[in-house]
Backbone as numpy.savetxt, mean C-alpha at the origin, in Angstrom:
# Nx Ny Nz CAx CAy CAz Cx Cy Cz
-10.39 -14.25 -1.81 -11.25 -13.07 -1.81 -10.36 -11.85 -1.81
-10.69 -10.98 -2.33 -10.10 -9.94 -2.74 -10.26 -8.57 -2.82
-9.85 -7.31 -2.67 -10.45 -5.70 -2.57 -10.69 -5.72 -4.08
-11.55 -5.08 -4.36 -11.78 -4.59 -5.78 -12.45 -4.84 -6.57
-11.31 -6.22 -7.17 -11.59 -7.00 -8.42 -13.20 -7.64 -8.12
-12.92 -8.17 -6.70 -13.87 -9.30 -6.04 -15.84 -8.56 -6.51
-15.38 -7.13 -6.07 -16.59 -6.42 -6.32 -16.82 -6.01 -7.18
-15.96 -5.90 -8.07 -16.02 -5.35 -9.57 -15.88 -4.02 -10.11
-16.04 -3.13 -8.36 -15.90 -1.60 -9.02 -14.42 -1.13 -9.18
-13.67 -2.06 -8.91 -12.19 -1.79 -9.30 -12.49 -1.41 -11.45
-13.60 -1.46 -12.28 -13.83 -1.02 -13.68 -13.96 0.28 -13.64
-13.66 0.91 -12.39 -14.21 2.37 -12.52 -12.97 2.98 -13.78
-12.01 2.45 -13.41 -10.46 2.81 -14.00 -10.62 2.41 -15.79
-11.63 1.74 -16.39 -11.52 1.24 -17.48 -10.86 2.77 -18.86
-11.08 3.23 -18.59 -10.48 4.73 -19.24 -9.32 5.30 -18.64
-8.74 4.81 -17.17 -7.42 5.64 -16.87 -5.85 5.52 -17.87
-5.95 4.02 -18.24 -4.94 3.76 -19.39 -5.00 4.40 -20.51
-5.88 5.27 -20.68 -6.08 6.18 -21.98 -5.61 7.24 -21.66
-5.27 8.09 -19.76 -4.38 9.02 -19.74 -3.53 9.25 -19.23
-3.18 7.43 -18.99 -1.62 7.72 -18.51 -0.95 6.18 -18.80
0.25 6.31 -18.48 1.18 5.18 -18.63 2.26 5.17 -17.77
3.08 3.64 -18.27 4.05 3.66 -16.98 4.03 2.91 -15.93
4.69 2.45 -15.18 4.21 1.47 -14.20 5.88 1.51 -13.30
5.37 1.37 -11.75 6.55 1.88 -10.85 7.67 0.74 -10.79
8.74 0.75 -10.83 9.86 -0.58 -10.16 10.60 -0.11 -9.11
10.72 -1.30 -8.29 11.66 -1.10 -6.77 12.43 -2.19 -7.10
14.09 -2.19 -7.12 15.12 -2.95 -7.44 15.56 -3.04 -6.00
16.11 -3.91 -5.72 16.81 -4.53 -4.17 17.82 -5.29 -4.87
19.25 -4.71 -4.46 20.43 -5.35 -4.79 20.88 -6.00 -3.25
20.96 -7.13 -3.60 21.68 -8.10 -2.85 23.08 -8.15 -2.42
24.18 -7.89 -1.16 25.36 -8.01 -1.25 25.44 -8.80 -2.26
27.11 -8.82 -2.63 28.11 -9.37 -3.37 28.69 -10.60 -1.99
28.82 -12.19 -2.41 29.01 -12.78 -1.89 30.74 -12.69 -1.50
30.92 -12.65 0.06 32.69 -11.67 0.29 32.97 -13.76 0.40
34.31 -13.57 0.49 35.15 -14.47 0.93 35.80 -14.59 1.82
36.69 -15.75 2.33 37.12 -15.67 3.83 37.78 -14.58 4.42
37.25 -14.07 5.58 38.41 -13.31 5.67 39.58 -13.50 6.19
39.31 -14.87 6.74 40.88 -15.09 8.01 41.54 -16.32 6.99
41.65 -16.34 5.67 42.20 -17.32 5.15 43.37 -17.12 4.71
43.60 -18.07 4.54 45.21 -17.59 3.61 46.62 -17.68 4.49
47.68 -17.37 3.29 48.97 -17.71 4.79 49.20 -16.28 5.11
49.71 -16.74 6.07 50.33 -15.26 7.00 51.84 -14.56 6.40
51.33 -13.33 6.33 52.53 -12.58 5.90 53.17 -11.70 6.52
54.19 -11.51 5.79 55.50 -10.15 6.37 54.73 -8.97 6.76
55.75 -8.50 7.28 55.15 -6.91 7.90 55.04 -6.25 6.83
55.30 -5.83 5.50 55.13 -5.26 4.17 54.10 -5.40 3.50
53.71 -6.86 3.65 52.75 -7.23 2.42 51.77 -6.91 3.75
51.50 -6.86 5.21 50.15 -6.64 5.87 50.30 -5.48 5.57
51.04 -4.13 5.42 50.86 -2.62 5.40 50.38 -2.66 4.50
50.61 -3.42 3.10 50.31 -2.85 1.76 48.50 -3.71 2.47
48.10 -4.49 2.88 47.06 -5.30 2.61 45.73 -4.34 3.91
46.85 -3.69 4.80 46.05 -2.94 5.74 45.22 -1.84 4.51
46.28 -1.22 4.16 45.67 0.21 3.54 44.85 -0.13 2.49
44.79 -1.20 2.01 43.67 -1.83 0.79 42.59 -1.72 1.42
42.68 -2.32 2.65 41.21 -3.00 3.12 40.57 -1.78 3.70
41.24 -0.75 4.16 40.95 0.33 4.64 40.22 1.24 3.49
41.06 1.35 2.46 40.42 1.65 1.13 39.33 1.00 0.41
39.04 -0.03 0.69 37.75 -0.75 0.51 36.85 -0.24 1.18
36.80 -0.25 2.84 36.45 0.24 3.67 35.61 1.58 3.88
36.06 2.63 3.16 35.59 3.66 2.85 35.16 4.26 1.62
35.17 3.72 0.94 34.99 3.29 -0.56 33.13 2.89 -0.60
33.08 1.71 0.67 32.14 1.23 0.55 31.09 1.79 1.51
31.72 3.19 2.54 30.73 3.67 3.63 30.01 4.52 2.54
31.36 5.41 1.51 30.64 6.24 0.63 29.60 5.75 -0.43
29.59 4.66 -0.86 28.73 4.07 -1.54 27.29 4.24 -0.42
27.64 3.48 0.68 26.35 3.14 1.41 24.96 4.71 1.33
26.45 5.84 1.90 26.33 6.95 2.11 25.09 7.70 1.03
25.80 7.20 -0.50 25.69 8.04 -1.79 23.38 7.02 -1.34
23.99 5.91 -2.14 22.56 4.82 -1.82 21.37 5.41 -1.02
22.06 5.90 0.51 20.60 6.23 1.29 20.20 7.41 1.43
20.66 8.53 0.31 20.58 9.87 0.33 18.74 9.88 0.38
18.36 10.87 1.01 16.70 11.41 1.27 16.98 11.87 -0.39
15.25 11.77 -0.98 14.76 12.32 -1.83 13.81 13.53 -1.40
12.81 13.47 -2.48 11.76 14.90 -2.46 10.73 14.09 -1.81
10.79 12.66 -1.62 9.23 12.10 -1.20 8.99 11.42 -2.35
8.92 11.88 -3.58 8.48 11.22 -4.47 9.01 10.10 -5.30
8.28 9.39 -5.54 9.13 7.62 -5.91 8.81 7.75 -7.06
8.67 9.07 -8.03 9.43 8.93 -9.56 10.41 9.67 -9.73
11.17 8.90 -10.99 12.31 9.52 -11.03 12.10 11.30 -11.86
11.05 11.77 -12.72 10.90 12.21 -13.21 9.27 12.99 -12.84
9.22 13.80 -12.16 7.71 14.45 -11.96 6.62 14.88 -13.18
7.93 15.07 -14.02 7.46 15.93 -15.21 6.19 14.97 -15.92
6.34 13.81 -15.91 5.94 12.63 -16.99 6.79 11.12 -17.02
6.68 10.44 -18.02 7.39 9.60 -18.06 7.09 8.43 -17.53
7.64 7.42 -17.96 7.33 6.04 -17.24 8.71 5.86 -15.89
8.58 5.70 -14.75 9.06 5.90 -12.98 10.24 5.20 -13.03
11.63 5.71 -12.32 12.36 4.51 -12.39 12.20 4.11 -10.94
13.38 3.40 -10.54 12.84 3.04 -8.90 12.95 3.81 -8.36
12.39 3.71 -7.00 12.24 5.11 -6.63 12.82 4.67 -4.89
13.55 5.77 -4.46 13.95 5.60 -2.89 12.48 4.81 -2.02
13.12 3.88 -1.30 11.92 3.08 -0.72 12.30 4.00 0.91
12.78 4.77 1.14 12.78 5.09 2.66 11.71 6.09 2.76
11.43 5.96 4.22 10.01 7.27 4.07 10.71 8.73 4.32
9.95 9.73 4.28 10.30 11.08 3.91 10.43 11.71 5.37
10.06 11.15 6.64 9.95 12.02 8.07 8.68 12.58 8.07
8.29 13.37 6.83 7.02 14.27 7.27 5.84 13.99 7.27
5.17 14.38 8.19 3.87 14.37 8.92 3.63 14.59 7.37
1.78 13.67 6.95 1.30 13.62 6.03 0.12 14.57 5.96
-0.48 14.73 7.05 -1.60 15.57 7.81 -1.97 15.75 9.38
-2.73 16.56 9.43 -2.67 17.08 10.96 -4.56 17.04 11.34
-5.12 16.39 10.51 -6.64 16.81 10.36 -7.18 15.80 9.68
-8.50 15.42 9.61 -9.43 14.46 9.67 -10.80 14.63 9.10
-11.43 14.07 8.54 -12.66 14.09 8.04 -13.72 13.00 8.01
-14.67 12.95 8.72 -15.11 11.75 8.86 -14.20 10.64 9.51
-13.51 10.76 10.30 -12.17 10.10 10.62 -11.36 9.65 9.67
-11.28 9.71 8.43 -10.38 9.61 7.82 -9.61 10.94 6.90
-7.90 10.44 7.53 -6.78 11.59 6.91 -7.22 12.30 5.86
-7.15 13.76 6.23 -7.47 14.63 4.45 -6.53 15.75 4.88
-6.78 16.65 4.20 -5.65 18.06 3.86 -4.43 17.99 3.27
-4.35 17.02 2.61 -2.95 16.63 2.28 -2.07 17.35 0.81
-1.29 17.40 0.97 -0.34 17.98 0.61 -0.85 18.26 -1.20
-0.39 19.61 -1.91 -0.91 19.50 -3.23 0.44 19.31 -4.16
1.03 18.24 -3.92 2.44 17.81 -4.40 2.25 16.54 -4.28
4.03 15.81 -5.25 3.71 13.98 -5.06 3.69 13.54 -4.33
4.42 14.30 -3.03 4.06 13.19 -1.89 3.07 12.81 -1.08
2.51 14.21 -1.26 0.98 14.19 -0.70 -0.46 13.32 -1.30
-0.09 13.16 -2.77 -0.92 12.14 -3.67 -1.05 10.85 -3.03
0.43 10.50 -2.80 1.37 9.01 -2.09 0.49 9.05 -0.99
0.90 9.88 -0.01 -0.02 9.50 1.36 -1.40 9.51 1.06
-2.09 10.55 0.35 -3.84 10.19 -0.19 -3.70 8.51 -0.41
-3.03 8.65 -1.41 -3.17 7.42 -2.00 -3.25 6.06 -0.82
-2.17 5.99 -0.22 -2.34 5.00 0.43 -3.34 5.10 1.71
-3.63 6.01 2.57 -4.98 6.05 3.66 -6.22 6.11 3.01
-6.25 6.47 1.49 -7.58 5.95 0.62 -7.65 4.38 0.87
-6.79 4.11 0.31 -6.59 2.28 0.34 -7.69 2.02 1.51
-6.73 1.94 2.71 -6.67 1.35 3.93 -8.37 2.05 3.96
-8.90 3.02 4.03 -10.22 3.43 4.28 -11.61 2.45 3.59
-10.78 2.10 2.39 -11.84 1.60 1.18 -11.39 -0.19 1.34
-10.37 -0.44 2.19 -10.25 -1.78 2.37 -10.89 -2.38 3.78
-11.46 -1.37 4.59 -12.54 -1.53 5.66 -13.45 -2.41 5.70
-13.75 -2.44 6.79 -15.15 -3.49 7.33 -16.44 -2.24 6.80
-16.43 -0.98 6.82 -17.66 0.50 6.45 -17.64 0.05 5.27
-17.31 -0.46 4.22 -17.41 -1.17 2.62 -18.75 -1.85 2.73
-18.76 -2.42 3.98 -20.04 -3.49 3.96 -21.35 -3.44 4.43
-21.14 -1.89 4.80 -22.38 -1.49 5.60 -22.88 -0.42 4.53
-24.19 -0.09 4.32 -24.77 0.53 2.52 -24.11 2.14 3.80
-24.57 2.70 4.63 -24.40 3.51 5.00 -22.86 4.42 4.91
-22.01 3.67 5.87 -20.68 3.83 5.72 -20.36 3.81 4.16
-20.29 3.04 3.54 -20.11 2.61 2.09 -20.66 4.18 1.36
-21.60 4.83 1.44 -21.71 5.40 0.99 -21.36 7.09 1.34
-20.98 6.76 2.41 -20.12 8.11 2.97 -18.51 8.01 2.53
-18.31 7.03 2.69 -16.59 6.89 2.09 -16.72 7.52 0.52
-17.57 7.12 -0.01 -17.71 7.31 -1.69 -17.55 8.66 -1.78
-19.05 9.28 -1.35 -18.92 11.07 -1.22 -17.53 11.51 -0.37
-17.02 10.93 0.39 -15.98 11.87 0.93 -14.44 11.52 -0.03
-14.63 10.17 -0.77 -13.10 10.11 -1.30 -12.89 10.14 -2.60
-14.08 10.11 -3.13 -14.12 10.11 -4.41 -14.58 11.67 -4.98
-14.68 11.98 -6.28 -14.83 12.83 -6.60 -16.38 12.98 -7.13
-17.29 13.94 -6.55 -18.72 14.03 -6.90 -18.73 13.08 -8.13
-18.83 13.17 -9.64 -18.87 12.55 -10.45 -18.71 11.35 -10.49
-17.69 11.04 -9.73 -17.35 9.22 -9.74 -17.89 8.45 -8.74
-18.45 9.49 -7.92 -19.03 8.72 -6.55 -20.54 8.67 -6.95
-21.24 9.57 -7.55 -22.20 9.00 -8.19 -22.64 8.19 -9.14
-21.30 7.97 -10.23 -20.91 6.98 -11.01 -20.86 5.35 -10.18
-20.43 5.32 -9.38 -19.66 4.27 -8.55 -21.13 3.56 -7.66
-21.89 4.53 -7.02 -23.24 4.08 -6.04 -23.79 2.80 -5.55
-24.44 3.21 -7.94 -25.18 1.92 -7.98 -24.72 0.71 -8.16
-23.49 0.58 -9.00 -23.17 -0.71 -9.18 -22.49 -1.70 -7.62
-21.74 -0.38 -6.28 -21.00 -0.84 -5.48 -22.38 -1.62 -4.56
-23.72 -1.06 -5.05 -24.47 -1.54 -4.05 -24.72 -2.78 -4.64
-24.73 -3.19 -5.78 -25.40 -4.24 -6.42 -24.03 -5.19 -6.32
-22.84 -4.77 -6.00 -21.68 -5.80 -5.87 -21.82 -6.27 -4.35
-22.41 -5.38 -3.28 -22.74 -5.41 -1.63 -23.56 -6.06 -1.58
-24.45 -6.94 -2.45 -25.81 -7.35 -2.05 -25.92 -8.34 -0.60
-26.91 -8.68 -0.55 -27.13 -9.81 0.69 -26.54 -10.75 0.09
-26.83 -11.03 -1.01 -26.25 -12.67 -1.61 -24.91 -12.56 -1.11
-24.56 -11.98 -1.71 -23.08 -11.27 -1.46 -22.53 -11.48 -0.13
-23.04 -10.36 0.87 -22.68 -10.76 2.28 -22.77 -12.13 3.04
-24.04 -12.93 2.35 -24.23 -13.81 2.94 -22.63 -14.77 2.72
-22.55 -14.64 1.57 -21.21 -15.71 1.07 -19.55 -15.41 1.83
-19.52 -14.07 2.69 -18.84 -14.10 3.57 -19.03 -13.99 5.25
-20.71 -14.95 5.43 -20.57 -14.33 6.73 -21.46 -13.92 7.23
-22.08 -12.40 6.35 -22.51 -10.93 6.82 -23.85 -11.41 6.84
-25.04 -10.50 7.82 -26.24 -10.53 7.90 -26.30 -9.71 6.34
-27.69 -8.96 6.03 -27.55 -8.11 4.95 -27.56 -6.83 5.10
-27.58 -6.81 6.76 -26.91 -5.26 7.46 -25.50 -5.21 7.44
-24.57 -5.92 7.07 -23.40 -6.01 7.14 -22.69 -6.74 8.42
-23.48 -6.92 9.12 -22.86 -7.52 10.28 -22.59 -8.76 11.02
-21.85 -9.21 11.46 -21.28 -10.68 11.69 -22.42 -11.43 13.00
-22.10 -12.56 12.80 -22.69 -13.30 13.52 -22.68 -13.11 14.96
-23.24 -13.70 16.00 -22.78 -13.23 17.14 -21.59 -14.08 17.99
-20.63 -13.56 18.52 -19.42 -14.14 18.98 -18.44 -14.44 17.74
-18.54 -13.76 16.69 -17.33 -14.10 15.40 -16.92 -12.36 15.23
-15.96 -12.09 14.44 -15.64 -10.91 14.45 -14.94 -10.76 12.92
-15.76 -10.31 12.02 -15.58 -9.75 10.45 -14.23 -9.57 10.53
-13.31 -9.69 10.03 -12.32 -9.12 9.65 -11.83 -8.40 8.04
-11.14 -7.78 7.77 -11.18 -6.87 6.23 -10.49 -5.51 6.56
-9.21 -5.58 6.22 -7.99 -4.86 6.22 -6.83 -4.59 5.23
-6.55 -3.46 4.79 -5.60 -2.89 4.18 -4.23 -2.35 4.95
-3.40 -2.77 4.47 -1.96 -2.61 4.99 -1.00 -2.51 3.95
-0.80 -1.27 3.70 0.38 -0.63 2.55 1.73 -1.21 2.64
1.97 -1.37 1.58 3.69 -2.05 1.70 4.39 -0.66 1.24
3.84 0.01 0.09 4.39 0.91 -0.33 4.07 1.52 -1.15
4.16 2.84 -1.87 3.44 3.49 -2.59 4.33 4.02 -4.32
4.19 4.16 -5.40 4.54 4.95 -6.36 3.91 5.73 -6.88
4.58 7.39 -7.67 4.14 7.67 -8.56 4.07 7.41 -10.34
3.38 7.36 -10.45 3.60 6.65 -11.79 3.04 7.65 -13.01
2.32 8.81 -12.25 2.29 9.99 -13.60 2.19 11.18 -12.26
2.25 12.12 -12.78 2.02 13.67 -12.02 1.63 14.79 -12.38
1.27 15.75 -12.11 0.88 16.59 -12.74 -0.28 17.83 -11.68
-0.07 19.10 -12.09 -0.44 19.88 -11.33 -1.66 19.16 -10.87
-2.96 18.75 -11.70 -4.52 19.09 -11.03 -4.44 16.91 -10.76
-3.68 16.36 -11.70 -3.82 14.77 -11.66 -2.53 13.98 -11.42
-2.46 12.78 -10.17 -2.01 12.03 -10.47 -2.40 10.69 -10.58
-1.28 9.44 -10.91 -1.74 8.64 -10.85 -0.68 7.98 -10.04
-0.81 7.20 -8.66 -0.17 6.64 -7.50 -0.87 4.93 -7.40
0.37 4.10 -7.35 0.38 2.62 -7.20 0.28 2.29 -5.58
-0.31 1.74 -5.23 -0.31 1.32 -4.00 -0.54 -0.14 -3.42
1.08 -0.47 -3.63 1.15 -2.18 -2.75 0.86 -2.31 -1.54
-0.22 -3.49 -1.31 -0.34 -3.39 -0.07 -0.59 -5.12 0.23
-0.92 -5.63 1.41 -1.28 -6.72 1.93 -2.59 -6.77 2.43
-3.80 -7.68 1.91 -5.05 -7.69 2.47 -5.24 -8.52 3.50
-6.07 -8.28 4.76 -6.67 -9.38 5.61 -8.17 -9.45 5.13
-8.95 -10.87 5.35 -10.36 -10.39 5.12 -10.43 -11.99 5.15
-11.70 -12.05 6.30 -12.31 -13.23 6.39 -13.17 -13.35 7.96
-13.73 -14.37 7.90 -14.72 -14.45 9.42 -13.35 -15.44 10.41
-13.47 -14.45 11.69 -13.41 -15.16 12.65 -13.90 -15.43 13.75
-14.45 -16.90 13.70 -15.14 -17.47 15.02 -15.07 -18.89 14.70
-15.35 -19.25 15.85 -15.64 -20.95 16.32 -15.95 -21.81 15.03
-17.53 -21.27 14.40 -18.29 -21.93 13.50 -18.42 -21.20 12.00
-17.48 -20.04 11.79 -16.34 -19.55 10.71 -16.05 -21.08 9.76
-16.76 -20.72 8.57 -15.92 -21.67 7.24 -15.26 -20.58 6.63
-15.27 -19.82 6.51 -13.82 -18.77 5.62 -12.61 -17.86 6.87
-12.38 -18.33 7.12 -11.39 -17.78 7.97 -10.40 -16.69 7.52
-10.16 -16.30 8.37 -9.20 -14.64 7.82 -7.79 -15.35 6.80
-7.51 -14.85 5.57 -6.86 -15.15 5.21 -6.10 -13.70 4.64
-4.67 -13.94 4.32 -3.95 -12.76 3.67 -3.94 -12.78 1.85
-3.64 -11.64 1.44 -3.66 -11.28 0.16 -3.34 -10.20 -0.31
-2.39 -10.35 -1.36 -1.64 -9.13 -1.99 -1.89 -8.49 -3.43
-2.16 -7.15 -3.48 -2.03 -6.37 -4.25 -2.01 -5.39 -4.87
-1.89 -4.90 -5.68 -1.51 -3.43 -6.27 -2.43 -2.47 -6.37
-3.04 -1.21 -5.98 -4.24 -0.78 -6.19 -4.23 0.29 -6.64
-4.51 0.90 -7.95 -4.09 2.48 -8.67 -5.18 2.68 -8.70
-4.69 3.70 -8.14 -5.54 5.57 -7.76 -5.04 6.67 -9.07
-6.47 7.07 -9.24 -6.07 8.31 -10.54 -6.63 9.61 -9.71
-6.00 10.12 -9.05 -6.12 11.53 -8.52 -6.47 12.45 -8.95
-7.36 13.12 -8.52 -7.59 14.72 -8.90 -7.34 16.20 -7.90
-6.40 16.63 -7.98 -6.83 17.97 -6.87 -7.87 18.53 -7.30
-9.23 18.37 -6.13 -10.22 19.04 -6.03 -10.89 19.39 -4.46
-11.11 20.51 -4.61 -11.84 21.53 -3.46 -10.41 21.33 -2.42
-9.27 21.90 -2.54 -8.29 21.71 -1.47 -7.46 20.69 -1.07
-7.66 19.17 -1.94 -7.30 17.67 -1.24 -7.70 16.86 -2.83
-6.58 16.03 -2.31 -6.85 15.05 -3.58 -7.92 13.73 -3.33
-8.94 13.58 -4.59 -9.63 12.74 -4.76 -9.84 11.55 -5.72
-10.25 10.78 -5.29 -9.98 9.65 -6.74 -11.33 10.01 -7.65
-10.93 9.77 -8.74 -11.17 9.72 -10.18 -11.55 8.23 -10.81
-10.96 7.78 -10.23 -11.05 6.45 -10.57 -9.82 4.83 -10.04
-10.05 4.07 -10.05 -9.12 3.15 -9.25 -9.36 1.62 -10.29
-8.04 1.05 -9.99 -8.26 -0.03 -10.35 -7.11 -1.09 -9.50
-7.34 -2.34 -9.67 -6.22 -2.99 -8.91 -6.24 -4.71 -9.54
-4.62 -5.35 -9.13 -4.34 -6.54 -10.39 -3.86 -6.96 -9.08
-3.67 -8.51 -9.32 -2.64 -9.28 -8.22 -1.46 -9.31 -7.90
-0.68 -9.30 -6.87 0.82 -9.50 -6.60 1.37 -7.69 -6.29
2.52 -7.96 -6.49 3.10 -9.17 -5.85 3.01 -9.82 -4.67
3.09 -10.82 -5.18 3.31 -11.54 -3.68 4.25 -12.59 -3.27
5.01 -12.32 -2.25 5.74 -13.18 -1.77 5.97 -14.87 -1.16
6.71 -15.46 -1.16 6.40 -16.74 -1.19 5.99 -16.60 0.34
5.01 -17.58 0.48 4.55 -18.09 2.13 5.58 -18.55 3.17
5.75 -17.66 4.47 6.85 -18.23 5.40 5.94 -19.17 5.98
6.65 -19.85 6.88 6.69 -20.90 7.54 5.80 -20.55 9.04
4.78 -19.56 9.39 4.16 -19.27 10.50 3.29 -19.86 10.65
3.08 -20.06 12.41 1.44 -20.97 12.83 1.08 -20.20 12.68
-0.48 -20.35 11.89 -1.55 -20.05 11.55 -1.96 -19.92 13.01
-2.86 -18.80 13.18 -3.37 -18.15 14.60 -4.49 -18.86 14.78
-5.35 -19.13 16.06 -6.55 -19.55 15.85 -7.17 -18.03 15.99
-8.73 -18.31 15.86 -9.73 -17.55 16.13 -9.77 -16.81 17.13
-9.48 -17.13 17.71 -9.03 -16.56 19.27 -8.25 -15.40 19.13
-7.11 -15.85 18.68 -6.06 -14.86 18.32 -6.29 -13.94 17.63
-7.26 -13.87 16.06 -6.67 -13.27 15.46 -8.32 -12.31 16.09
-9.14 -12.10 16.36 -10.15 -12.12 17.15 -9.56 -10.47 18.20
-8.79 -11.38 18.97 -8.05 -10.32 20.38 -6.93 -9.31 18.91
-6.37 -10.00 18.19 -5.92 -9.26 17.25 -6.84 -7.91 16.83
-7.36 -8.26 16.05 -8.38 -7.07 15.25 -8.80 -5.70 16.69
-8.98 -6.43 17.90 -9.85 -5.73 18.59 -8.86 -4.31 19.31
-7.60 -5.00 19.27 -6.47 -4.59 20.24 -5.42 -3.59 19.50
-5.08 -3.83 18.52 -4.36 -3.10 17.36 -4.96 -2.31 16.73
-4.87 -0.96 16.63 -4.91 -0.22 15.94 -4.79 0.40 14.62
-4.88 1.07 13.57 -4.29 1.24 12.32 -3.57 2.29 11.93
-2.95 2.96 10.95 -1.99 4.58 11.27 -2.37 4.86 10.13
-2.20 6.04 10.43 -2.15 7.38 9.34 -0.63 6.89 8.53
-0.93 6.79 6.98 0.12 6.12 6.52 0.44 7.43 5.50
2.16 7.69 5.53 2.76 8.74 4.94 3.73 8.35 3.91
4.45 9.18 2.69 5.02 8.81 2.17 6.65 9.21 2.49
């Protein structure tokens, strides 16, 4: 089960590939495999001076490399603001506060630059990857507040007809949205990381990897919370002060191979959901 696709209004986007292109990469270089260091025969006092000041020269050679590598950017994870298809982009975060203010409890005022798209972008996610998706009420306040008039009235009818009871019933939900008694809904967004992938004064368009939770937990639970990964593009608009989506779409992956963890029971993941909190996510 899945954000988006699962409901189908991830088609809102069926026209965004018509005004933009490009797609973000994050490269991770792996050390260089070193060799022994205590091997070898032992030498004269000459050949260690000449072999000291090498290694020393390696040594700093390689802080400045490290140095050059983790330089801060502008925030923004393209290489090019102007346009263009993104190269990789610095994966460290920027320090700055994304916003200071709230709307409907969810982050707004944000910045009218790329980094500020980035953080829209990703606390949109996490808002629209909610348990309020499943309730017609909530569901329809997220729409008017994150979307842009036009697309949120665009978006309404079909998100209700993807919400139906049939629908809820098949994970769970009464057709008020709400879980059984003693089980606890679960349905969560968690950003891995964000790109820009176009920019532009009034539009962007921002990638947002993330990790899904979503499933019932309780006792007498047949779908249990399970995880899931993927990509979710946001086509931005600055409008009325704050950026809004335009439209969204989202594909699978990446995803990483499965570690080796016990699976939590119900219990756990239960005291989980209730106890943990979620953050204001920045770029």
């Amino acid at each position: 089960m899945s954000y988006g696709d699962e409901h189908r209004y991830g088609e809102s986007a069926r026209a965004d590939d018509e005004l933009f292109g490009g797609s973000g990469q994050t490269r991770t270089r792996l050390p260089d495999r070193a060799g022994d260091p205590y091997g070898g025969a032992r030498r004269g006092g000459r050949s260690s001076s000449r072999s000291l000041v090498t290694v020393v020269g390696v040594v700093v050679l390689l802080i400045a490399a490290i140095a050059f590598a983790n330089r801060g950017g502008d925030g923004s994870s393209s290489a090019d603001d102007r346009g263009g298809e993104p190269a990789g982009a610095a994966t460290a975060a920027t320090g700055k506060r994304p916003v200071t203010t709230k709307t409907g409890g969810i982050p707004s005022g944000f910045t009218h630059d790329a980094q500020g798209a980035q953080s829209a972008a990703a606390n949109y996610a996490v808002a629209l990857g909610s348990t309020n998706m499943f309730k017609k009420d909530t569901r329809h306040s997220l729409l008017d507040l994150l979307y842009t008039p036009a697309a949120a009235t665009r978006l309404r009818g079909p998100m209700d007809q993807a919400y139906s009871a049939e629908f809820l019933g098949k994970v769970g939900l009464d057709s008020n949205g709400d879980p059984p008694t003693g089980s606890t809904f679960v349905s969560r967004v968690v950003p891995v990381g964000t790109t820009v992938q176009q920019y532009g004064d009034s539009t962007a368009k921002v990638a947002v990897w993330y990790m899904g939770l979503i499933g019932m937990s309780g006792e007498r639970s047949t779908d249990p919370v399970t995880s899931t990964w993927k990509t979710w593009t946001f086509t931005l608009q600055w409008t009325g002060g704050d950026w809004k989506i335009a439209a969204d779409s989202q594909q699978d992956g990446p995803a990483p191979v499965p570690g080796d963890d016990r699976a939590a029971t119900s219990d756990e993941i239960s005291k989980a959901i209730d106890e943990y909190g979620g953050f204001t996510y920045a770029r």
